[in-house]
MILUMZA-37332 format. One record per residue: x, z, y of N, C-alpha, C in turn. Coordinates in Angstrom, 2 decimals. Each point is the difference from the previous one (the first is absolute). Example, Ala and Ser with C-alpha at 12.3 -4.5 7.8 and 13.67 -1.06 7.14 Angstrom:
<atoms>
+---------+---------+---------+---------+---------+---------+---------+---------+---------+
|     n_x |     n_z |     n_y |    ca_x |    ca_z |    ca_y |     c_x |     c_z |     c_y |
+---------+---------+---------+---------+---------+---------+---------+---------+---------+
|   13.19 |    7.80 |   -5.69 |   -0.89 |    0.00 |    1.19 |    0.90 |    0.00 |    1.20 |
|   -0.35 |   -0.72 |    1.05 |    0.82 |    0.06 |    1.19 |   -0.77 |    0.73 |    1.09 |
+---------+---------+---------+---------+---------+---------+---------+---------+---------+
</atoms>
This chain:
<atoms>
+---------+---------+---------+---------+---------+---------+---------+---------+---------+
|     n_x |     n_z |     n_y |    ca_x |    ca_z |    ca_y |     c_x |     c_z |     c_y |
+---------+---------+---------+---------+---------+---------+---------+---------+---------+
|  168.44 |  -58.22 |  -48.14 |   -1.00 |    1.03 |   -0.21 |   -0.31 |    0.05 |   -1.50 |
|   -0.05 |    0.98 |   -0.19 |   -0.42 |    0.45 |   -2.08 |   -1.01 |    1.12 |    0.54 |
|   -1.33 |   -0.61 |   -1.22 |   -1.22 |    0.96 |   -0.14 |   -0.27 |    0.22 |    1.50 |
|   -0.18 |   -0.84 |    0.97 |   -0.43 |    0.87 |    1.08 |    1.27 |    0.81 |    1.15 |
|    1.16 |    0.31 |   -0.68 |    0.80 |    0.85 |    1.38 |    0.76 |   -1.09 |   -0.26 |
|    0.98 |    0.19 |    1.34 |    1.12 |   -0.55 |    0.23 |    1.25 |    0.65 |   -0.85 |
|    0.85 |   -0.86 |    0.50 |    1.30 |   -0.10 |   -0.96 |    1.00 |    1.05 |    0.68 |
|   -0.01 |    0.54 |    1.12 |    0.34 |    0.88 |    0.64 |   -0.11 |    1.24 |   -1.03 |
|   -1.58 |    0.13 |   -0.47 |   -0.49 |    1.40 |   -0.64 |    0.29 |   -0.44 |   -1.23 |
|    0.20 |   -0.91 |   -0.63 |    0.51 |    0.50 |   -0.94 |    1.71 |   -0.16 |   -0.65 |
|    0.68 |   -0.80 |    1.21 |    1.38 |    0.25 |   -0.07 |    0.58 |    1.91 |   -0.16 |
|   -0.74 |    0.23 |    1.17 |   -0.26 |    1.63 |    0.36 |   -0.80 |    0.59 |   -1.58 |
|   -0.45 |   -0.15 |   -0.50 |   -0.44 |    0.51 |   -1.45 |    1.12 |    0.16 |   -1.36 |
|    0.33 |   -1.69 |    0.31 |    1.49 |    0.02 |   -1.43 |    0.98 |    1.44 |    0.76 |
|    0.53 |   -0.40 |    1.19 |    0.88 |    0.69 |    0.61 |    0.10 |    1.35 |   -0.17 |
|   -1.75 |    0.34 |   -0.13 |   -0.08 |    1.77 |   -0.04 |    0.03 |    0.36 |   -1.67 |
|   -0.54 |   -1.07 |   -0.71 |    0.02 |    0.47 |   -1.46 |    1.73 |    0.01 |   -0.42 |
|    1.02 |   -1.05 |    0.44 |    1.01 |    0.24 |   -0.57 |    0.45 |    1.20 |    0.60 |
|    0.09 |    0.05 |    1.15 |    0.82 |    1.59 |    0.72 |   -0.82 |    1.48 |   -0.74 |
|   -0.78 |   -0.69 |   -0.64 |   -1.41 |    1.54 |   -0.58 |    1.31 |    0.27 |   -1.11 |
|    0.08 |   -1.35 |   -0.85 |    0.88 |   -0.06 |   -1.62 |    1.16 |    0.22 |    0.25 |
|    0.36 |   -0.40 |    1.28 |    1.87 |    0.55 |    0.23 |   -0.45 |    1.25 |    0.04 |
|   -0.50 |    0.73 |    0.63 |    0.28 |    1.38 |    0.44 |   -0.72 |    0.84 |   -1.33 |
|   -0.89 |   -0.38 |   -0.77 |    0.11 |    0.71 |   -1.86 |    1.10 |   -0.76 |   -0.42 |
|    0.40 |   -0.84 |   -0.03 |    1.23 |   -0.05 |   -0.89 |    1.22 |    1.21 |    0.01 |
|    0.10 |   -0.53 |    2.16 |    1.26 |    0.85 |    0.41 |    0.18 |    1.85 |   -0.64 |
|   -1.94 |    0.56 |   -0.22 |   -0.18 |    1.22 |   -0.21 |    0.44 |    0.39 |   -1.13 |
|   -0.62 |   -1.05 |   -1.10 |    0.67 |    0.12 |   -1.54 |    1.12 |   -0.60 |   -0.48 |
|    1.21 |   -0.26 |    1.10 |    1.53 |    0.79 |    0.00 |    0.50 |   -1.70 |   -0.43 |
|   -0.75 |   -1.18 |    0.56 |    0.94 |   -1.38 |   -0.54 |    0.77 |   -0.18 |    1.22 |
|    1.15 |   -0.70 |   -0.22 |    0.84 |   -0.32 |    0.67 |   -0.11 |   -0.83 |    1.27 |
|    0.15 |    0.81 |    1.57 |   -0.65 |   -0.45 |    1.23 |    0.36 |   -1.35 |   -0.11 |
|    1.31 |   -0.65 |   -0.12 |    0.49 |   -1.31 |   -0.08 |   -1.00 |   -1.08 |   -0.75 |
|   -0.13 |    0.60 |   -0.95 |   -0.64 |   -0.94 |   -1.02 |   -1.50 |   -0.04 |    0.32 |
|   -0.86 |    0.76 |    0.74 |   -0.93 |    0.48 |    0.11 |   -0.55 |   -0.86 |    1.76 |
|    1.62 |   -0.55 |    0.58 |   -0.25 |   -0.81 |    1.32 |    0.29 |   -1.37 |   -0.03 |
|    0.60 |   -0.14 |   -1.55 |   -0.31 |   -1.50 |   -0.30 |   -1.08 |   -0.44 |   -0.44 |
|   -0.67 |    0.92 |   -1.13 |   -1.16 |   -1.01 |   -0.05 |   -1.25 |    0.23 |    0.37 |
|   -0.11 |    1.44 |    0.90 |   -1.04 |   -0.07 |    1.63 |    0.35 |   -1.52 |    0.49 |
|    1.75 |    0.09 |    0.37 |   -0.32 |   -1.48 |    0.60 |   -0.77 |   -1.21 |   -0.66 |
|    0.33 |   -0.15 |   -1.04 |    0.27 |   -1.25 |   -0.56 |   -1.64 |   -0.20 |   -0.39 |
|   -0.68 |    0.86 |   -0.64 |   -1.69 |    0.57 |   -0.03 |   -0.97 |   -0.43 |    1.15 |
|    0.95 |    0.14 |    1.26 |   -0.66 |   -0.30 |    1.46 |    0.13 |   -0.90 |    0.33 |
|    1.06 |   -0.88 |   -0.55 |    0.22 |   -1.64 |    0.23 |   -1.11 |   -0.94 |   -0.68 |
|   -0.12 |    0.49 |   -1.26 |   -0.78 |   -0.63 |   -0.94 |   -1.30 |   -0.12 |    0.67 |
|   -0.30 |    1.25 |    0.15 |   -1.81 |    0.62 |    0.80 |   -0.17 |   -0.45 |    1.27 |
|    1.20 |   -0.55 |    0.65 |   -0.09 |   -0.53 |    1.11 |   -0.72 |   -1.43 |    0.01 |
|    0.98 |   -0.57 |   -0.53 |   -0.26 |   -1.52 |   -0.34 |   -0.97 |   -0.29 |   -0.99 |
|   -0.54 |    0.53 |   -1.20 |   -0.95 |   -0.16 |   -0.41 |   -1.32 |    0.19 |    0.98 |
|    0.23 |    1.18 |    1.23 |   -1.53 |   -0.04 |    0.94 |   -0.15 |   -1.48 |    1.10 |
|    1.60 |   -0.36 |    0.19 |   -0.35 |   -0.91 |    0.47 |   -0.10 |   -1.58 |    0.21 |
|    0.23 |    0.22 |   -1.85 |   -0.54 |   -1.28 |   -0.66 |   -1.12 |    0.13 |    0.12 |
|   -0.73 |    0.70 |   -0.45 |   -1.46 |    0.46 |   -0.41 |   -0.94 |   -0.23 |    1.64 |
|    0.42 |    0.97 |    0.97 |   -0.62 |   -0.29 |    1.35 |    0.46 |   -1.21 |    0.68 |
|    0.97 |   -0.80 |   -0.58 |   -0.08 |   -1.08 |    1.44 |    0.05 |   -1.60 |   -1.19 |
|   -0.92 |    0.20 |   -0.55 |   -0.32 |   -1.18 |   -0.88 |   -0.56 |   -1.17 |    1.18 |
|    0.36 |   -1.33 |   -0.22 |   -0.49 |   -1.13 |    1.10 |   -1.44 |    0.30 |    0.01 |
|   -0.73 |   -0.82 |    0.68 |   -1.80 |   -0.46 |    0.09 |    0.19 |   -0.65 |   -1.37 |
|   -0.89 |    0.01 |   -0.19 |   -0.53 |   -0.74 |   -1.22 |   -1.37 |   -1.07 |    0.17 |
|   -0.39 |   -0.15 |    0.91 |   -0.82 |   -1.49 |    0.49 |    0.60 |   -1.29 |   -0.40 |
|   -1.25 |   -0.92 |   -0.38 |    0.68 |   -1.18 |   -0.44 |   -1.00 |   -0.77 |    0.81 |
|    0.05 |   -1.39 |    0.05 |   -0.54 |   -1.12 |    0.69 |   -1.81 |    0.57 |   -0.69 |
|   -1.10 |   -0.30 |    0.92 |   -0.94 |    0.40 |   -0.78 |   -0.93 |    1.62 |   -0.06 |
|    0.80 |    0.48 |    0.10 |   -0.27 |    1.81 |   -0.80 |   -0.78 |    0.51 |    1.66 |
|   -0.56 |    0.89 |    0.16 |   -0.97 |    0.33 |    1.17 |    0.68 |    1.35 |    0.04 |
|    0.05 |    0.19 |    0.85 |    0.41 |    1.47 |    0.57 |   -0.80 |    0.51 |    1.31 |
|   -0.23 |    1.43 |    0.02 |   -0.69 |    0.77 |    1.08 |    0.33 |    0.26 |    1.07 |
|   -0.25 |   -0.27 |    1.22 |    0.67 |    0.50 |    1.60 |   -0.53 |    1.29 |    0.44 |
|    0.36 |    1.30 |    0.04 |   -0.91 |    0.57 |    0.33 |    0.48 |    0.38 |    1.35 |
|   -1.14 |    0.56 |    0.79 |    0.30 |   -0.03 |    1.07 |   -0.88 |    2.02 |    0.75 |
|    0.66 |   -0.03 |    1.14 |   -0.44 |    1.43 |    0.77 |   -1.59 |    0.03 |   -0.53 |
|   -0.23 |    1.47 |   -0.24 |   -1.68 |   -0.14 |   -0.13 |   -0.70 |   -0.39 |    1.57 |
|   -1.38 |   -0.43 |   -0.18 |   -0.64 |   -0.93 |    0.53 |    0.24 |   -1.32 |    0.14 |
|    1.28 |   -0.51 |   -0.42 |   -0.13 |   -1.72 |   -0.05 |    0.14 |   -0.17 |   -1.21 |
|   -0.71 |   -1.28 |   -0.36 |    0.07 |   -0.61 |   -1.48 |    0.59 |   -0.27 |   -0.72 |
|    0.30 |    0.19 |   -1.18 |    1.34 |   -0.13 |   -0.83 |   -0.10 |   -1.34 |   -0.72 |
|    1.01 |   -0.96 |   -0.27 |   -0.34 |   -1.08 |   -0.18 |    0.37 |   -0.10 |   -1.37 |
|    0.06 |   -0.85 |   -0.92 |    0.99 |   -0.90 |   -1.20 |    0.30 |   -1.70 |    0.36 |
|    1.06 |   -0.16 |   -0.61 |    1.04 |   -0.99 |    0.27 |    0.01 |   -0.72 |   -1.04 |
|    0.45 |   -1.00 |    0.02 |    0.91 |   -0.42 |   -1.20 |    1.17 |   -0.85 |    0.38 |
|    1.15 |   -0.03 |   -0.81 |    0.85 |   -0.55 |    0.07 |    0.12 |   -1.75 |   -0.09 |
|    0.67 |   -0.52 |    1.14 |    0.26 |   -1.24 |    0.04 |    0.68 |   -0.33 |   -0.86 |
|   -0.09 |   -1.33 |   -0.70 |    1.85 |   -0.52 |   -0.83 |    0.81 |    0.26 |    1.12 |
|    0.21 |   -0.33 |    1.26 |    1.17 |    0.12 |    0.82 |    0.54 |    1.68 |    0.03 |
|   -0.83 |    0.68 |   -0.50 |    0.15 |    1.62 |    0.52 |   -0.72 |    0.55 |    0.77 |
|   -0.87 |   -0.83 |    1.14 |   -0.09 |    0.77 |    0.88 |   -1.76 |    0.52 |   -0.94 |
|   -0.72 |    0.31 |    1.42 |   -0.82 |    1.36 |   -0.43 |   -1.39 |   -1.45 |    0.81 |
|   -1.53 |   -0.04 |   -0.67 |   -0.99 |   -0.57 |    0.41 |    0.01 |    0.68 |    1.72 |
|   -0.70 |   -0.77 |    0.41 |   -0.41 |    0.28 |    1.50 |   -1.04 |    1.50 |    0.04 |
|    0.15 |    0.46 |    0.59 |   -1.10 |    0.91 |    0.02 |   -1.48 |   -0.55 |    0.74 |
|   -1.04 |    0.17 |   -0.23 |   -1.11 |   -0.31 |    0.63 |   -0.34 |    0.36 |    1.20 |
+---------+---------+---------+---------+---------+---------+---------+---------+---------+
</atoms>
């Protein structure tokens, strides 16, 4: 997830901006060939840069408190991290 949406919307975003730039390129007369390599190669890059960016590990360390939240009307808790990993007991 980046800013809030998923990686879905904005795979779907690079995807529509390069096909926007292929198709002005294709209008102002560059060469279709050359013009479907580096759409591709543009979309590879934008690919993998979103999903470096969206699927970064947790970042919790032994210690650090984190929030449970839960359906409205039940109580939302905080945690903290065990040295072993795991998560405090809830109350």
């Amino acid at each position: 997830m980046i800013a809030g949406r998923p990686t879905n919307l904005w795979l779907g975003l690079a995807t529509t901006v390069v096909g926007l730039l292929s198709a002005i390129a294709l209008v102002g007369g560059v060469d279709p060939r050359t013009v479907a390599q580096l759409a591709a190669a543009v979309t590879a890059v934008l690919g993998a840069g979103i999903a470096l960016v969206a699927y970064q590990p947790p970042t919790l360390n032994p210690g650090d408190p984190f929030h449970t939240t839960t359906p409205p009307g039940q109580p939302s808790a905080t945690s903290v991290v065990n040295a072993d990993g795991s998560a405090t007991p809830q109350p």
